[in-house]
C-alpha positions as CSV (number, residue, x, y, z in Angstrom):
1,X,-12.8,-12.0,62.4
2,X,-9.3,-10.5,63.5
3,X,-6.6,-11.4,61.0
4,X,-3.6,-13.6,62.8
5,X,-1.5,-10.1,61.6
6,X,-3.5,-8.0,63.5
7,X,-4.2,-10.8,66.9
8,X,-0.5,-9.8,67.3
9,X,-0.4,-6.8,67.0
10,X,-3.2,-6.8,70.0
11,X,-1.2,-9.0,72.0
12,X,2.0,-6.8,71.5
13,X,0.3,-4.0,72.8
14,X,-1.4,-5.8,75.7
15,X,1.7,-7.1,76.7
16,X,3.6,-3.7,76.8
17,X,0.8,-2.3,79.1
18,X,0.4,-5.5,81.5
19,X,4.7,-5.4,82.1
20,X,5.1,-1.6,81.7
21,X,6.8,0.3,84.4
22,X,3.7,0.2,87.4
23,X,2.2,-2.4,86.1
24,X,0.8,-5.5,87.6
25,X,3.5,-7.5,85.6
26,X,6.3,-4.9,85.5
27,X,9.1,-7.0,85.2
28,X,12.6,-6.0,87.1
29,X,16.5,-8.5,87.0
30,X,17.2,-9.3,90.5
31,X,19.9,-11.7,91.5
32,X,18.2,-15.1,92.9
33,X,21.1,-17.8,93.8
34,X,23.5,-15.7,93.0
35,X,22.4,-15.3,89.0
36,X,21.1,-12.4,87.1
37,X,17.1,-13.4,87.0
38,X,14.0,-11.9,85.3
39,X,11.3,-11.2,88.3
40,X,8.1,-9.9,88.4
41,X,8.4,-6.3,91.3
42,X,5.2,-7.0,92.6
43,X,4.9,-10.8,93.8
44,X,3.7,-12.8,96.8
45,X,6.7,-13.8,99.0
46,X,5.3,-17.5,99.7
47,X,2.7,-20.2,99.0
48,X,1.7,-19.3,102.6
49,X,0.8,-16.1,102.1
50,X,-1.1,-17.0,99.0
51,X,-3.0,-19.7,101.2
52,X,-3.6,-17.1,104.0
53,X,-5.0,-14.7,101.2
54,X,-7.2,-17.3,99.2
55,X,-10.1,-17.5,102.0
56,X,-11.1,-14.0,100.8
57,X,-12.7,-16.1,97.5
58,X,-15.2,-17.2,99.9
59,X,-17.9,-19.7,98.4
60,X,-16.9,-20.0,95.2
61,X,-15.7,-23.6,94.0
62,X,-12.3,-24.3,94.7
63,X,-12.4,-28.6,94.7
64,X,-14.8,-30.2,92.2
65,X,-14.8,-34.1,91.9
66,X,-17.5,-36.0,90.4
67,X,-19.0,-36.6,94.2
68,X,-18.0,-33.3,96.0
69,X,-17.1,-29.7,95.8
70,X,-15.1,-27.6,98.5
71,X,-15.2,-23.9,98.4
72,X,-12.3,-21.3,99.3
73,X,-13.5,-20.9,102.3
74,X,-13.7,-24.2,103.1
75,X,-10.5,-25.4,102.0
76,X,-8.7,-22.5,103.8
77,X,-9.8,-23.9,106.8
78,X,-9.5,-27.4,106.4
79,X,-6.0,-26.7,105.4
80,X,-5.7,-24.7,108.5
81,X,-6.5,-27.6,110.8
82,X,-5.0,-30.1,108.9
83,X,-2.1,-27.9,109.3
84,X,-2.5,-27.5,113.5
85,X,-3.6,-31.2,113.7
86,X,0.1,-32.3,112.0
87,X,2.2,-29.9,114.1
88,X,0.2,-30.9,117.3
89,X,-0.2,-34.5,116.9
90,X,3.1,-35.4,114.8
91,X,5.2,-32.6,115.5
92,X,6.1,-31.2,112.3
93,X,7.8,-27.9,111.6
94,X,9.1,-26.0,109.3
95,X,11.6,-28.0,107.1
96,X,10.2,-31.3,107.6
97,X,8.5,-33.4,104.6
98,X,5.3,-34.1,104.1
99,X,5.1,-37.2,101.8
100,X,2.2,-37.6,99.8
101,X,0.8,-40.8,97.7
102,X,-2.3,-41.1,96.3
103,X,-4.8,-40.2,93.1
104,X,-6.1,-37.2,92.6
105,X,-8.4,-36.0,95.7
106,X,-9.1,-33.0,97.4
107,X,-6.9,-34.6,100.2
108,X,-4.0,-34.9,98.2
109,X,-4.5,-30.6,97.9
110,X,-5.5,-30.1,101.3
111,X,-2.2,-32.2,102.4
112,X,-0.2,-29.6,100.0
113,X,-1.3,-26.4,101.3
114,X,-1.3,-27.6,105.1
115,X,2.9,-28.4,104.0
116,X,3.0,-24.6,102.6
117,X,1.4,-23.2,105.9
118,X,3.5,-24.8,108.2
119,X,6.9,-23.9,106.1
120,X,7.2,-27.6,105.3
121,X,8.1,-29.7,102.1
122,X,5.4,-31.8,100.0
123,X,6.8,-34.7,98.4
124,X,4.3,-35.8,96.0
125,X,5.5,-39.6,95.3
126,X,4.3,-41.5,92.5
127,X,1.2,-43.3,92.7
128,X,1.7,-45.5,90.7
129,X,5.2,-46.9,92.1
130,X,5.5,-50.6,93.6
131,X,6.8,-51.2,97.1
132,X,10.3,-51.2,96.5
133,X,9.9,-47.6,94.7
134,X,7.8,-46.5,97.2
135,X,10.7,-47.4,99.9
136,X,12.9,-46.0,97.5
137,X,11.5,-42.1,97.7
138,X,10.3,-42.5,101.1
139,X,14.0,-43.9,102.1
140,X,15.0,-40.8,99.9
141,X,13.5,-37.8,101.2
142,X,12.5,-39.1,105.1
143,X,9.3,-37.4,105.5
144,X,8.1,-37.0,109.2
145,X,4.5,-37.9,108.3
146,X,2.9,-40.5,105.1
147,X,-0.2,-39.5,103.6
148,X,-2.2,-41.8,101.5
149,X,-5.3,-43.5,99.6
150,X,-6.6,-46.6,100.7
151,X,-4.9,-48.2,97.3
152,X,-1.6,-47.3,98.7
153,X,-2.0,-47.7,102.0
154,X,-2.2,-51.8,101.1
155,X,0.7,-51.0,99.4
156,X,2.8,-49.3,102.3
157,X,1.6,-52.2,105.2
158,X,3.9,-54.6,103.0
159,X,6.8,-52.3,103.6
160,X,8.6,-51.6,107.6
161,X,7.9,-47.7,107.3
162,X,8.9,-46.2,110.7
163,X,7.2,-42.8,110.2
164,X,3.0,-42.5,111.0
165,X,1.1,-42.9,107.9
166,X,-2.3,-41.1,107.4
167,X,-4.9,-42.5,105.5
168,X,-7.0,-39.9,102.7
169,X,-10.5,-41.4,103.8
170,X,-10.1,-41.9,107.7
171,X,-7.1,-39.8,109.5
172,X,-7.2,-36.7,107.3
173,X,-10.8,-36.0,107.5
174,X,-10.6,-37.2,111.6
175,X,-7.3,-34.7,112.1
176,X,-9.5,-31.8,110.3
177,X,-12.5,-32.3,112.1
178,X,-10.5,-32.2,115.6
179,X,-8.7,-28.9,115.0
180,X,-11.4,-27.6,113.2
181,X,-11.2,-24.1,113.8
182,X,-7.4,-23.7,114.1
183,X,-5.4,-20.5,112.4
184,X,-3.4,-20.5,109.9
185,X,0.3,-21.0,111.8
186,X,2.6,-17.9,111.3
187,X,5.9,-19.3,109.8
188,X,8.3,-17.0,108.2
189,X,9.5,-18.5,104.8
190,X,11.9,-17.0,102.2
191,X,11.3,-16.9,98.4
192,X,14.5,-19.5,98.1
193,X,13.1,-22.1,100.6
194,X,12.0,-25.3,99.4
195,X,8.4,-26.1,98.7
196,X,7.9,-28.9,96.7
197,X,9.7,-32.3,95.8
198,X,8.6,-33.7,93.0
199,X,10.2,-36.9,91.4
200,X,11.5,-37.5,88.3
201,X,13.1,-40.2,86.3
202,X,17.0,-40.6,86.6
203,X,19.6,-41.7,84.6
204,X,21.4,-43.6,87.3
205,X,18.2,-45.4,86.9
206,X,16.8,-43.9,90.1
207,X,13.8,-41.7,90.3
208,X,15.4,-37.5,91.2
209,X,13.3,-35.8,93.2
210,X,13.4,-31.9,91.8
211,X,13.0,-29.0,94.8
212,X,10.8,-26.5,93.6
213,X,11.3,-23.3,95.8
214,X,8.0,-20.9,97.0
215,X,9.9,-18.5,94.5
216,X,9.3,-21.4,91.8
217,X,6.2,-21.6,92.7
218,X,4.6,-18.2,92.8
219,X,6.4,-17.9,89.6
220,X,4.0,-20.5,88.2
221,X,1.2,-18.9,89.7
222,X,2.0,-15.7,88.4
223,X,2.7,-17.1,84.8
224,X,-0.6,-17.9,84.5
225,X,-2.2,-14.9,86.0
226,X,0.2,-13.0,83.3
227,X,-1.7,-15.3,80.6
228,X,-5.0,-14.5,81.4
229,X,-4.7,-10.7,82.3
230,X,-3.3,-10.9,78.6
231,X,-6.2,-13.1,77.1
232,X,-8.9,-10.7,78.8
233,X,-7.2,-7.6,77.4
234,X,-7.9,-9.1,74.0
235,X,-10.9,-10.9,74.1
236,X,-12.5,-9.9,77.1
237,X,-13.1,-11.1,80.5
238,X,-14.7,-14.6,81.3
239,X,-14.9,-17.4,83.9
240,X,-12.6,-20.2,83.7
241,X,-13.1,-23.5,85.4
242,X,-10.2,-25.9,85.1
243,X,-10.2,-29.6,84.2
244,X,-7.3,-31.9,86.1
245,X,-6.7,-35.1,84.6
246,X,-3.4,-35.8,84.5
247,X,-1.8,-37.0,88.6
248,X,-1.6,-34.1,91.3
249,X,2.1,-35.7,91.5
250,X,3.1,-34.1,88.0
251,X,3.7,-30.3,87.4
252,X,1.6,-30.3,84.9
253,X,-1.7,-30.7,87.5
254,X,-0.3,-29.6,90.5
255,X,1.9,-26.3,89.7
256,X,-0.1,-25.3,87.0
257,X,-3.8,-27.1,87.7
258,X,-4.3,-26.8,91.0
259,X,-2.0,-24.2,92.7
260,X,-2.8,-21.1,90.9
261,X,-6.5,-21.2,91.5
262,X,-6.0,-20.0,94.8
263,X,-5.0,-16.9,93.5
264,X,-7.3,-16.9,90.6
265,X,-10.1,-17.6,91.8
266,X,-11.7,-20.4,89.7
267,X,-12.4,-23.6,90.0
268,X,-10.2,-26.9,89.4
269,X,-12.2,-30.1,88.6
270,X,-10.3,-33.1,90.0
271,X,-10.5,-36.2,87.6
272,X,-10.6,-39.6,89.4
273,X,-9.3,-42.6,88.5
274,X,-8.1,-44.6,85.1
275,X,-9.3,-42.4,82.0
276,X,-12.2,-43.2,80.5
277,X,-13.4,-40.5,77.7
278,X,-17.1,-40.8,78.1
279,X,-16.8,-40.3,82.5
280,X,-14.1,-36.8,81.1
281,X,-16.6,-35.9,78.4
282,X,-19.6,-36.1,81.0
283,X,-17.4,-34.1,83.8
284,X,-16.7,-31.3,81.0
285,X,-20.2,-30.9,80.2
286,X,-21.7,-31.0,83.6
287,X,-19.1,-28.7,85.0
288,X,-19.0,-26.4,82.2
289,X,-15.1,-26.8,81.8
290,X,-13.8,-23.7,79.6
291,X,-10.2,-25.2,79.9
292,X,-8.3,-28.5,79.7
293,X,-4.2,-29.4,79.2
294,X,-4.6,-32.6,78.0
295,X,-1.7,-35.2,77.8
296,X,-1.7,-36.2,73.5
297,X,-2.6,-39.9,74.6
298,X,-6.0,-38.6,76.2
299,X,-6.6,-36.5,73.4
300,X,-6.4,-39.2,71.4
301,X,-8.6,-41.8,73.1
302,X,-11.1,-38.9,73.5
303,X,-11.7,-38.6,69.3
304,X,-12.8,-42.6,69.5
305,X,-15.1,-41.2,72.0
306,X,-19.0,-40.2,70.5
307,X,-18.9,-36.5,71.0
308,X,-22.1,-35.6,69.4
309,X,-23.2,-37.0,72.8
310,X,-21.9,-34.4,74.2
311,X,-22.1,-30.0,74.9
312,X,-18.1,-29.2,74.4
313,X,-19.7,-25.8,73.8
314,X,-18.2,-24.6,77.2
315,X,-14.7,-25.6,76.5
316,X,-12.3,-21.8,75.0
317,X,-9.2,-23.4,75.5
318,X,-7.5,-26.6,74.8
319,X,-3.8,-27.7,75.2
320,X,-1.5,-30.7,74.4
321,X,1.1,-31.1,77.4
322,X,3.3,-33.0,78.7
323,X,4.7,-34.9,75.4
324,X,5.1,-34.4,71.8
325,X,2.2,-34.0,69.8
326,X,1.7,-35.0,65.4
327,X,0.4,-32.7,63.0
328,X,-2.2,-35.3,62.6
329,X,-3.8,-35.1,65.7
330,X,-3.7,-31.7,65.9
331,X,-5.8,-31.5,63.1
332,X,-8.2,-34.5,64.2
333,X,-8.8,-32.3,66.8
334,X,-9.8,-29.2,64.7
335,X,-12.2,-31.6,62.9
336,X,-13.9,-33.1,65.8
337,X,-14.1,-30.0,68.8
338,X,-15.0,-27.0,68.0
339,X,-12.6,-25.3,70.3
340,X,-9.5,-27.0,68.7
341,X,-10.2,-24.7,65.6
342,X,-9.1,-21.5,67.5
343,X,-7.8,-22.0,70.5
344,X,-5.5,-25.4,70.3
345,X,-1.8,-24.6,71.9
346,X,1.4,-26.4,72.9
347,X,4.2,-26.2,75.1
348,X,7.4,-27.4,75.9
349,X,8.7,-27.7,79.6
350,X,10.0,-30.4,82.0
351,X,9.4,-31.3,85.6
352,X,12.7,-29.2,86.5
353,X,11.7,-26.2,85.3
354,X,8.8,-26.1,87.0
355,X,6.4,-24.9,83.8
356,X,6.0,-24.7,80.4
357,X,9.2,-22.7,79.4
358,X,7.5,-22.5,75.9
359,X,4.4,-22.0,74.9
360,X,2.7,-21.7,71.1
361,X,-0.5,-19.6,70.0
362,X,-2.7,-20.8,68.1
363,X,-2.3,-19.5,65.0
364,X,1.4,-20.1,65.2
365,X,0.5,-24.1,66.3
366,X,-1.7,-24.3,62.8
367,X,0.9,-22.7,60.5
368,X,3.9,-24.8,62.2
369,X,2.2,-28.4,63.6
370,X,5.9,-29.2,64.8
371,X,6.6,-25.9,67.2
372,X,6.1,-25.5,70.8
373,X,6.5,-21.8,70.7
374,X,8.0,-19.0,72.2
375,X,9.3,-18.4,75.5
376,X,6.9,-17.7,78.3
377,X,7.1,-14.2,80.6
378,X,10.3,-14.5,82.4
379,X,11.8,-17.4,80.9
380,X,15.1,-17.0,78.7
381,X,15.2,-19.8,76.4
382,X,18.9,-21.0,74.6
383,X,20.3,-23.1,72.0
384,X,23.8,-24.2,73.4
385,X,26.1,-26.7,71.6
386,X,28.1,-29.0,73.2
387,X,30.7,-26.4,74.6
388,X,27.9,-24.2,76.1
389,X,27.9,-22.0,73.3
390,X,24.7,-20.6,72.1
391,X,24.4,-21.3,68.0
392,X,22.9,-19.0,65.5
393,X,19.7,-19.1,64.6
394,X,18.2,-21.7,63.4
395,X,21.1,-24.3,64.4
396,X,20.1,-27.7,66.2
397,X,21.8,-28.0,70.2
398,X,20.8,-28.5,73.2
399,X,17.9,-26.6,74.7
400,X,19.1,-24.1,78.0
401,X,16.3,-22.4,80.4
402,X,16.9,-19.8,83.2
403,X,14.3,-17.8,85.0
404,X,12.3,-17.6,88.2
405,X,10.9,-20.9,87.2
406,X,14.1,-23.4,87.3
407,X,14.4,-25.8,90.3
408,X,17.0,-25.5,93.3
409,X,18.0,-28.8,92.4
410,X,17.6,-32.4,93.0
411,X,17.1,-33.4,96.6
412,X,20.2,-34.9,98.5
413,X,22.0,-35.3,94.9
414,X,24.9,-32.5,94.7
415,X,26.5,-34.6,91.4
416,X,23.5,-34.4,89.3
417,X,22.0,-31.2,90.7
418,X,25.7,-29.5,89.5
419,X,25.2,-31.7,86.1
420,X,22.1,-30.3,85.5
421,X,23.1,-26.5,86.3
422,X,25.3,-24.1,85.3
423,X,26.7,-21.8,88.4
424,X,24.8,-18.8,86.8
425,X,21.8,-21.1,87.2
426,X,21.4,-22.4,83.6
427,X,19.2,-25.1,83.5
428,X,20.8,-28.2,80.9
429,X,17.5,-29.8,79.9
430,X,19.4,-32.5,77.9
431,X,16.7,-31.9,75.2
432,X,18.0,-31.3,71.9
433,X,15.9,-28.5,69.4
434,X,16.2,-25.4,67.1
435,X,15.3,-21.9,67.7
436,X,13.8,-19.8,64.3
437,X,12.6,-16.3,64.6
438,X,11.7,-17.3,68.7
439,X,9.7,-20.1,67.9
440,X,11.0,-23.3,69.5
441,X,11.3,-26.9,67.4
442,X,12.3,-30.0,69.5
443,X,14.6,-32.3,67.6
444,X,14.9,-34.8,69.8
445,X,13.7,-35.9,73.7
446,X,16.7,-37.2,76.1
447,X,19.2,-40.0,74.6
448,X,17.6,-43.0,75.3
449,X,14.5,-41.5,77.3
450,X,11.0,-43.1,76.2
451,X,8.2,-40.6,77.0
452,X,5.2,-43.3,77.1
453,X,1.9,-41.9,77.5
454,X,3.2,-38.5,79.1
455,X,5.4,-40.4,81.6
456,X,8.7,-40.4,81.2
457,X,11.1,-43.7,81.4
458,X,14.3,-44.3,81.2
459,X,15.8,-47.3,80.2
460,X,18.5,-48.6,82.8
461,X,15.8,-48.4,85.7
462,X,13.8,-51.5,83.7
463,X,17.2,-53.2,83.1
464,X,18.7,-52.9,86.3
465,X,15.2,-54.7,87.5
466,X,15.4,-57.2,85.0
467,X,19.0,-57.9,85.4
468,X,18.2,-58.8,89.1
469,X,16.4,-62.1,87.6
470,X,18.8,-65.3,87.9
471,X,18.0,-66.2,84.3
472,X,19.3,-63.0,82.7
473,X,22.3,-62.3,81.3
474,X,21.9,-58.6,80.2
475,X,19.4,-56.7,78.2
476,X,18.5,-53.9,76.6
477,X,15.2,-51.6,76.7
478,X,14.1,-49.3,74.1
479,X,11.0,-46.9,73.4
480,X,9.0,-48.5,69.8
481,X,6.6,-46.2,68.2
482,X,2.6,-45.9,69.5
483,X,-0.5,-44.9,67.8
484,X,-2.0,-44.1,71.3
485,X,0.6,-43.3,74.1
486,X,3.4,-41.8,71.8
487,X,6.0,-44.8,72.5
488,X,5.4,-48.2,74.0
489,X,8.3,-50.1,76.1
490,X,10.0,-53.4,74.3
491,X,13.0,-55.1,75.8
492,X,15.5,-57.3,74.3
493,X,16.3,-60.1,76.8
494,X,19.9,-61.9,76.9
495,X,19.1,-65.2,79.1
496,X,21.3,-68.1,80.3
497,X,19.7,-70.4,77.8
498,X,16.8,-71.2,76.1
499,X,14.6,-73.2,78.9
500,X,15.9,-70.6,81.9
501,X,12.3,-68.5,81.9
502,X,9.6,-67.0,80.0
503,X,8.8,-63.8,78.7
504,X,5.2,-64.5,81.2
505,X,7.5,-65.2,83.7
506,X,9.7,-61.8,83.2
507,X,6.6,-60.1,82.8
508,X,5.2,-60.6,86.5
509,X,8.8,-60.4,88.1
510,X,9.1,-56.8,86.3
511,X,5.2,-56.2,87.4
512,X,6.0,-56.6,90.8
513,X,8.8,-54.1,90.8
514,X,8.1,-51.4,88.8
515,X,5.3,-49.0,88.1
516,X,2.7,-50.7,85.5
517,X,4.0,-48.5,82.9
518,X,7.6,-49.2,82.8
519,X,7.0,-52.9,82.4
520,X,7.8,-53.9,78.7
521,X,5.0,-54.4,76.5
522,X,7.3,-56.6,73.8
523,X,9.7,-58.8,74.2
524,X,12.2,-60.5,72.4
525,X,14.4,-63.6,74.2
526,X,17.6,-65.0,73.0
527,X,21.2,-66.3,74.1
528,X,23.3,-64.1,71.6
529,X,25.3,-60.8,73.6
530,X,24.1,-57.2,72.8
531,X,26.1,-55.5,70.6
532,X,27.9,-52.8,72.0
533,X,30.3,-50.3,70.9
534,X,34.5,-49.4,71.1
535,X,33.4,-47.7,74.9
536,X,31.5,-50.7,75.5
537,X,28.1,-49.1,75.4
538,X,25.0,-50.7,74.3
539,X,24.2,-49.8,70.4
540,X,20.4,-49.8,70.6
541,X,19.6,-48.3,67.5
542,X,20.0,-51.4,65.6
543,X,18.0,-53.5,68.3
544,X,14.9,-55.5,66.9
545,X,12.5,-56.5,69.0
């Protein structure tokens, strides 16, 4: 067996071959935004043109669900009608927004890539949002056209939408099967043009809604491609069929699940529903996944699983995303799949940056549990302190990003787009960390941010909900520690009196506001003011709950 010494060395000279001068992955500084950026020479201009190109895959699985599989072919040309039948019947052109809501499904793709062909915007909205969030991102980004499951469609009809809303199981299929037949649309689309929208949790309490550009995006695709070119020069070629568990409305499934299989060529199996280990453990085996990114709370409820039940011997590679991950389930996972022993990674990387901007190897995960690794191709990766500085090695600051892979900015929000980035397009991640020898350590998530379960809250969107109750006063939300998603939500509640409500009340008035997983889990009542500082700022660290 190669020594970890000598799997370097490899990769080192792999590396040098797949980015020399000529090479697929020559890599070349161009200015993007007006900003010095690391690019790859040879790229695709557009998700359009990578749509366009993807029908040459023919009938090999694109789409697998536990009920049905679409092939390259197939998709290519349902995307192609999908594409006439929303330009024809609703009228939308390049620019516009598509809005999307739903689970995972190979409508929720197919609505994608008909938004790339026609030079349009996805918005993928979260499906998990109540109606007032739901008005809140449809009110946000206007899109010309709604498309959704039958869950959120009841959700929708309680709201006075004034834009046509297609259903997943009825209108898509019906729009395909009319244009069926229809070419892809030629729309000319520059690298900087917006593709994407996807939301993200805001300070102000409100959800952001980060623009990924086609540059972003092929960025991503390419990224990956770089990985595996780089894995086959070492260990040889092989088929990889993706699993997708985590929503299509995170970067995690969508950018880096589903998107770059189109220029990859393999398959992306589309997980359904609530997770449930033993209905994951069955899909793996039937589908002969090789590869899974795995938020740590499903890695975790996977070990109480019984895997002797099941053949995991298909599975070469096996990631932690999304959140932080302990050295103990790390190692739980070396003890209970076989992969985990040699091919368990991390990363590190946030919704507006598109990717991971770090990623760890395996034998660097195993000698440091607490790293998420080194840069990825393309991506430079800073330590700044609270001047912008950069800090010596080894220092703790603030984590910086810049490369091909950083968002245009937040959607119709100029203050916290110019917040977030520098003018030479430095990304602030408001993450704090250490850098040693290239190898990334996070120190800390957001001030204030909980990251529950891979999702990430913040705490004045709960309290500005529960503040909206006549019986409270003020109160105070706060991430607690948890065994199985990472951090639970517990509030401390400042009411009127002692008889004014309930925690069962507050429960259901938060329920029917927010997102399941941003209502509180504990709760704590009483009648005595928060204690806040000199600035008059909450001091939550001392808050029991």
């Amino acid at each position: 067996m190669a020594q970890p010494g000598d799997l370097q060395a490899l990769a080192a000279a792999a590396r040098a071959r797949l980015t020399g001068a000529g090479a697929e992955f020559e890599l070349t500084s161009e200015q993007v935004l007006g900003a010095p950026t690391t690019v790859l020479r040879q790229r695709m201009p557009s998700l359009g043109e990578v749509l366009r190109a993807s029908a040459d895959w023919g009938a090999r699985d694109y789409l697998i669900t536990e009920d049905r599989r679409l092939s390259f072919a197939e998709h290519a040309a349902q995307a192609a009608a999908l594409a006439a039948g929303l330009r024809a019947r609703y009228g939308v052109e390049k620019g516009d927004r598509i809005g999307i809501l739903g689970a995972n499904t190979p409508e929720w793709v197919l609505g994608f890539w008909a938004a790339q062909a026609l030079g349009a915007i996805a918005v993928g909205y979260n499906a998990w949002w109540m109606p007032p969030e739901i008005a809140y991102g449809v009110g946000h980004t206007e899109p010309a056209v709604l498309i959704v499951d039958a869950k959120r469609a009841a959700l929708v009809a309680e709201l006075d939408l004034r834009i046509p809303v297609l259903t997943m199981e009825r209108d898509v299929p019906e729009l395909i099967a009319e244009y069926a037949g229809a070419e892809l649309p030629e729309v000319a689309v520059a690298e900087d043009d917006p593709s994407v929208v996807i939301y993200t949790s805001g300070t102000s309490g409100r959800p952001k809604g980060a623009v990924h550009t086609h540059r972003n995006m092929v960025a991503v695709i390419d990224y990956h491609r770089f990985n595996y070119a780089l894995a086959d020069q070492i260990s040889g070629a092989r088929e990889r069929r993706f699993l997708i568990t985590s929503p299509l409305f995170h970067i995690a499934s969508l950018h880096n699940g589903v998107v770059p299989r189109l220029r990859t060529g393999d398959a992306a199996v589309l997980y359904h529903g609530a997770f449930e280990a033993d209905r994951v453990l069955a899909l793996i085996e039937r589908e002969r996944v090789t590869q899974w990114g795995a938020m740590p709370t499903m890695a975790t409820r996977l070990l109480k699983a019984d895997l002797s039940r099941y053949d995991l011997s298909c599975l070469t590679a096996l990631s932690l995303n999304s959140a932080p991950s302990s050295a103990t389930l790390q190692q739980r996972l070396r003890e209970r799949i076989p992969v985990a022993r040699t091919a368990l990674v991390t990363s590190y990387g946030l919704t507006e940056c598109s990717t991971a901007a770090t990623i760890s190897s395996p034998a660097e995960l195993a000698a440091q549990p607490q790293t998420v690794g080194r840069p990825v191709i393309g991506a430079d990766v800073q330590i700044r302190d609270a001047d912008g500085t950069r800090v010596p090695d080894g220092d703790e600051g603030e984590i910086w990003v810049r490369g091909a892979y950083v968002m245009l900015g937040y959607w119709n929000d100029a203050a916290a787009t110019a917040a977030a980035l520098t003018p030479d397009r430095w990304l602030r991640t408001g993450d704090m960390g250490t850098m040693t020898d290239g190898l990334l350590r996070l120190s800390g998530r957001r001030s204030d941010l909980i990251l529950r379960g891979g999702e990430n809250v913040y705490p004045v969107e709960i309290e500005q909900c529960l503040e909206a109750h006549p019986a409270v006063r003020e109160c105070a939300v706060i991430g607690m520690p948890d065994a199985d998603l990472g951090q639970s939500i517990a509030v401390l509640v400042v009411v009127e009196s002692g008889t004014a409500t309930t925690e069962a009340e507050l429960r259901a008035f938060a329920a029917a506001r927010l997102a399941y997983y941003k209502v509180p889990t504990r709760w704590r009542l009483t009648t005595a003011p928060l204690t806040r500082n000199a600035t008059g700022k909450v001091v939550r660290s001392g808050i029991a709950v």
